[in-house]
C-alpha positions, 0 to 999 in steps of 0.5 A: 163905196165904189166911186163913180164919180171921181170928185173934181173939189178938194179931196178930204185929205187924210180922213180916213173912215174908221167906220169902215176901215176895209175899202167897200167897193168903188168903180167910178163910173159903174153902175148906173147900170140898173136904172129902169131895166124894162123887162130885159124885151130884146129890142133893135134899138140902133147901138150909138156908134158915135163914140168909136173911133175906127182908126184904132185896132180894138185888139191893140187898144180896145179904150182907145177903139171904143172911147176915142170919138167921144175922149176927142169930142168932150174936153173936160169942163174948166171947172172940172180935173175929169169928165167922163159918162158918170160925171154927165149923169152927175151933172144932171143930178145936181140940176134936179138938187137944185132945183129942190132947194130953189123951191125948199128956199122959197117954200118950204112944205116941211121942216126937213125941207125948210133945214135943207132951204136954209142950209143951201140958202145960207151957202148960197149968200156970197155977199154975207159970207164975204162980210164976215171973213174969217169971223165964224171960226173967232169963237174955235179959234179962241178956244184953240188959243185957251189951250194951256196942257195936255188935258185941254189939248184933247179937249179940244181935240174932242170938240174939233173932231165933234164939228167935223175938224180932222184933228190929230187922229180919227175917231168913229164907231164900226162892227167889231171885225170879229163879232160883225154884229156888235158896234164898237169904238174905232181909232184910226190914223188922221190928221193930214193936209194932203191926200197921203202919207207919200205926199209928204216923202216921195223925193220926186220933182212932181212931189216937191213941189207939191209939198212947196205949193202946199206950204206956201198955201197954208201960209196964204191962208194963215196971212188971210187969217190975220197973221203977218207974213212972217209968222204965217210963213213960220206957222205952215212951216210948223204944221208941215212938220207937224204933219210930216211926223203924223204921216211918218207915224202911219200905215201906208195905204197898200198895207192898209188894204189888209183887213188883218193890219187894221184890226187891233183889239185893245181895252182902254186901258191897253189904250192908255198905255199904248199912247199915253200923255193923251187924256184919253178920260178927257177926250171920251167924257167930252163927246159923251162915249163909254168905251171899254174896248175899241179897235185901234186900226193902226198901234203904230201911229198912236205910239207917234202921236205919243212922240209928239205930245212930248217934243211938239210945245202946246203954241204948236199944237195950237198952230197946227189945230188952228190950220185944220180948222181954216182947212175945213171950213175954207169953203164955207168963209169969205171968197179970199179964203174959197179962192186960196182953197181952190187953188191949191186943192183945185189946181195944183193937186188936180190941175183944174182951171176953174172953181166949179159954180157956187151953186153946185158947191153948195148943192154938194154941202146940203147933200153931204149935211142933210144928204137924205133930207134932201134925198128923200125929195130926191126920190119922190121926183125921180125914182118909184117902186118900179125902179127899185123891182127892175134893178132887184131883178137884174142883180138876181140874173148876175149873182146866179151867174156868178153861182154858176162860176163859182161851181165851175171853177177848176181851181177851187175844192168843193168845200171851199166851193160851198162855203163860197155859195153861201156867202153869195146867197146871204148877201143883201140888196139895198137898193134906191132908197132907204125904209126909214128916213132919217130924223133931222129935227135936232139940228138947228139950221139958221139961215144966216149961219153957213159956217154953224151949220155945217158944224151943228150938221157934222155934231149930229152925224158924229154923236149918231154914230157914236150913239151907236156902240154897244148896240146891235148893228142897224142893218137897215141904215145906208151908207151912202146919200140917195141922189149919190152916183155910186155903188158898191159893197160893204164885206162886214154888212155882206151887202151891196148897195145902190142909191137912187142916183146911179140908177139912170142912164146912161149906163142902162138905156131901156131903148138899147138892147140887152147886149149893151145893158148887159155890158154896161150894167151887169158888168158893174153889178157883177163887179159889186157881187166880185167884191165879195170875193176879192182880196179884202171881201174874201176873208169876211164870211157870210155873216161878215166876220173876219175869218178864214174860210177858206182850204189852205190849197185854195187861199194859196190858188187864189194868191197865185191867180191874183198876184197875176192881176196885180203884176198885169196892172203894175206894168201899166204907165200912169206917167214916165216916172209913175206906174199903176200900182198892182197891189194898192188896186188889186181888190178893183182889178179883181172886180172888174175882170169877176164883173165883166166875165159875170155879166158875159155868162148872165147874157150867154144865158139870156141869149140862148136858143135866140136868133142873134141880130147883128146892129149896125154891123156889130155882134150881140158880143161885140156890142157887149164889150163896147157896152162895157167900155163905153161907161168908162170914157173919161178925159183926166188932167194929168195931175188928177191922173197923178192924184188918183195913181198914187192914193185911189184903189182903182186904175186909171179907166184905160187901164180898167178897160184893156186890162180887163177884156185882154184876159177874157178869150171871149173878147178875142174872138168876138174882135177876131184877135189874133194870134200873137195880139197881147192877150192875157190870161189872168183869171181869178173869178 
């Protein structure tokens, strides 16, 4: 999904999802844009200036320009490594979740209220989750302990996997990428402590000492585990060795960006024999899954987990097995266990300076774990039918515009053009809310189990999806949670989506006019619908399989058009010894120069044969890009700068802004740049 907010808690390192290998859309701080979209009525509501800062050159640094009053006069939260425009709305969002689960806690007026009650109820007691230490993982740890051979090594491994543990490697369900109609087994690399596998070999003074903090963490928590300190010392020095070989063994994540390097076909016995040693019998029998064929994302790194099982003993597997389980359930343990988690995840990766309030902690775990339970009351309080028809029409408007690029493009051959089209028709809308609501009822939720309830939740998600191989693809199904701030585009499903919890301002105000609206939110629609056609999106069809449908001369033009994308962006500073990487955000960059240059011809359109009203001494056009940028504001420590440059697909906001309106001539002369101003001309849609 495209990340609107970017997470300030700690990042879920090394999971990636099998289930959709192929990174689906994410603009942090995107779309909103469609809340209630009146009825496009042009109004002469007042633009709110109050963000520029008027001292900078909008043709200089157009962020700057449009972001710079309100960048100076929103520090980010102590609580928070970033604070931006989607993290308000995020906030707001969370109010309303709680205020859900207060009522759900106190009186429950069903059974999926009183799970998520309980869930939230539990997490909330301090008290009780600080007299029980590390005593919810005793009965895991000592299973972990019982580990003898091989055969039960992936037994447990099954088991861990099961209750939401990222051990060893990850295991899943997903379209086929060449049949998008069937499901079927995914295997694909996992197992990681830190964000990346460049956390664990840049040579940096940054990265060093990241690597010290993360060991010296890792034996904090083995200490609080009950270990002794020379042990516990011994022990984080195994499980970084441990890791290190797990990274070593995996793709890196710009090569992962190419849906082809992650699609492997193999039967199970192919797969035995790709990694063998591992009781791959053993480990299928005990999450009660027939697979006969899987796509394993990632050969290579199977071929070092069998490495590993040869020279790593079965007490060092055990030590590495028991750290994944401190490591996800940290947040859930005695208030000891919380603060070490924070201040390695928190503050030394990110550079937050204060945890965030228990009760927003636990407002995101109910959502993660009964997330449309507690959506489903999300919606009946927030979000009507009405919503649902405004944000449909407004996607309409953008992704005609994009038709009417797509048949005007020079570069593209008519049947190329054509099968283009038909991609862009046959994509799907899911917006607000699901038809159907998820069946929680299996679940079993205590009110005095926090740690078991997380378990039993991930169990119900994990044999959901795995439940579903061998069956058709339920094209109904949501990606993501309803109260969710984000958006974004799936290339198998060919669709977009956007949950109940983006659709408000402040990214479309009903009370501002169409020019800021449709820099805001059709700007992030039209970024969704470019995802379609970016680097990874475009070489799934229509019907989302991976196939190339593309004329040779026109693969070869769009290469050419986006290597100018890549290049632009790869030039741009996160830090001294840091550049943006072109290649690892060039699907992003892409988007959001399609989006923008989208949003600009659906307004053009709506514009025409209207009187243009100046407000507040700006042109409907200009009014248009700062629209844009205003989304984008947004304050970052210099360590979640760090973070999201070296493991996160989209640019910095900065960059996202001037390195999208440089290459648009319209936004030149709405600003009346001139000649000589460091203009661009990059264009791919």
């Amino acid at each position: 999904m495209d990340q609107i907010v970017a997470k300030s808690r700690r990042p879920k390192a090394g999971r990636e999802r099998t289930a959709r290998i192929v990174n689906v859309s994410r603009w942090r701080g995107l779309l909103l844009l469609l809340a209630a979209l009146s009825s496009f009525a042009q109004t002469t509501a007042t633009y709110p200036a109050t963000g520029i800062d008027a001292s900078i050159d909008p043709c200089a640094n157009f962020y700057k320009y449009a972001c710079g009053t309100w960048l100076a006069g929103n520090p980010i939260p102590n609580d928070r490594s970033i604070w931006g425009r989607g993290n308000e709305l995020q906030e707001r969002n969370q109010i309303i979740l709680r205020n859900i689960l207060d009522q759900a806690s106190a009186k429950p007026a069903n059974d999926a209220n009183r799970k998520i009650g309980a869930f939230y109820g539990a997490c909330m007691d301090e008290k009780a989750a600080d007299s029980r230490g590390a005593a919810p993982l005793r009965a895991e740890f000592d299973r972990i302990k019982a580990i003898s051979d091989i055969p039960s090594l992936s037994v447990e491994v099954a088991r861990l996997q099961r209750s939401g543990v990222n051990a060893m490697f990850n295991f899943r369900s997903g379209q086929d990428f060449k049949n998008s109609t069937e499901v079927i087994a995914q295997l694909d690399q996992g197992g990681l402590g830190l964000p990346e596998k460049d956390y664990y070999f840049k040579v940096d003074q940054a990265s060093n000492e990241t690597r010290e903090k993360y060991v010296q963490h890792i034996t904090k928590m083995f200490e609080l585990a009950g270990r002794s300190r020379e042990q516990s010392a011994a022990d984080a020095s195994l499980v970084m060795r441990v890791e290190t070989e797990l990274a070593r063994a995996s793709m890196g994540i710009t090569l992962r960006r190419d849906p082809p390097n992650v699609y492997h076909l193999m039967t199970r016995d192919q797969l035995a024999s790709t990694a063998p040693l591992f009781d791959w019998n053993g480990f299928f029998k005990t999450i009660h899954v027939d697979v006969p064929k899987l796509n394993v994302a990632s050969p290579d790194f199977l071929k070092g987990i069998y490495t590993l099982l040869k020279s790593v003993s079965m007490e060092d597997w055990k030590i590495y097995l028991k750290w994944q389980t401190l490591h996800t359930f940290a947040p859930l343990l005695s208030s000891e266990f919380v603060n070490e988690d924070f201040a390695f995840f928190g503050v030394t990766l990110t550079g937050q300076k204060e945890m965030r309030p228990r009760w927003k902690r636990c407002v995101a775990l109910t959502d993660g774990a009964l997330g449309e339970a507690l959506g489903q009351a999300y919606v009946d309080s927030t979000f009507g039918t009405q919503g649902k028809e405004r944000t449909l029409k407004l996607v309409r408007d953008i992704e005609a515009a994009m038709e009417q690029d797509i048949k005007t493009l020079e570069w593209m051959t008519p049947q190329t053009r054509q099968r283009a089209i038909e991609k862009l028709h046959a994509i799907a809308n899911k917006i607000g809310y699901p038809e159907t609501w998820r069946d929680y009822s299996s679940v079993v939720i205590r009110a005095d189990d926090p740690v078991g309830n997380q378990q039993r939740a991930s169990a119900f998600e994990f044999d959901r999806q795995l439940a579903k191989i061998g069956k058709p693809v339920d094209k109904t199904e949501w990606p993501v949670t309803p109260p969710t701030v984000n958006a974004g585009y799936d290339p198998q499903m060919n669709n977009i989506t956007f949950p109940a919890g983006i659709l408000q301002p402040p990214f479309f105000d009903p009370k501002l006019d169409d020019s800021v609206n449709y820099g805001a939110i059709g700007a992030v629609v039209g970024h969704e619908i470019t995802h379609a056609f970016d680097d990874q999106g475009r070489q799934f069809d229509a019907v989302g399989n991976l196939s190339d449908w593309w004329n040779k001369e026109d693969a070869l033009a769009f290469e050419g058009r986006s290597k100018c994308i890549q290049d632009e962006y790869g030039n741009f500073d996160v830090a001294a010894d840091l550049k943006q990487n072109g290649k690892l955000t060039e699907g992003e960059n892409i988007a959001d120069n399609g989006g923008l240059r989208i949003a600009y011809i659906a307004l053009t359109n709506l514009l025409r044969g209207r009187q243009l009203t100046t407000i507040d001494g700006f042109t409907p056009q200009q009014r248009f890009f700062i629209g844009f940028a205003q989304i984008a504001c947004t304050n970052e420590t210099e360590k979640r700068k760090r973070l999201q440059a070296q493991s996160d697909p989209h640019s910095l906001f900065e960059f996202r802004v001037n390195g999208t309106v440089v290459n648009m001539p319209e936004f030149a002369a709405a600003f009346s740049c001139k000649a000589g101003t460091s203009m661009k001309r990059c264009r791919v849609w």
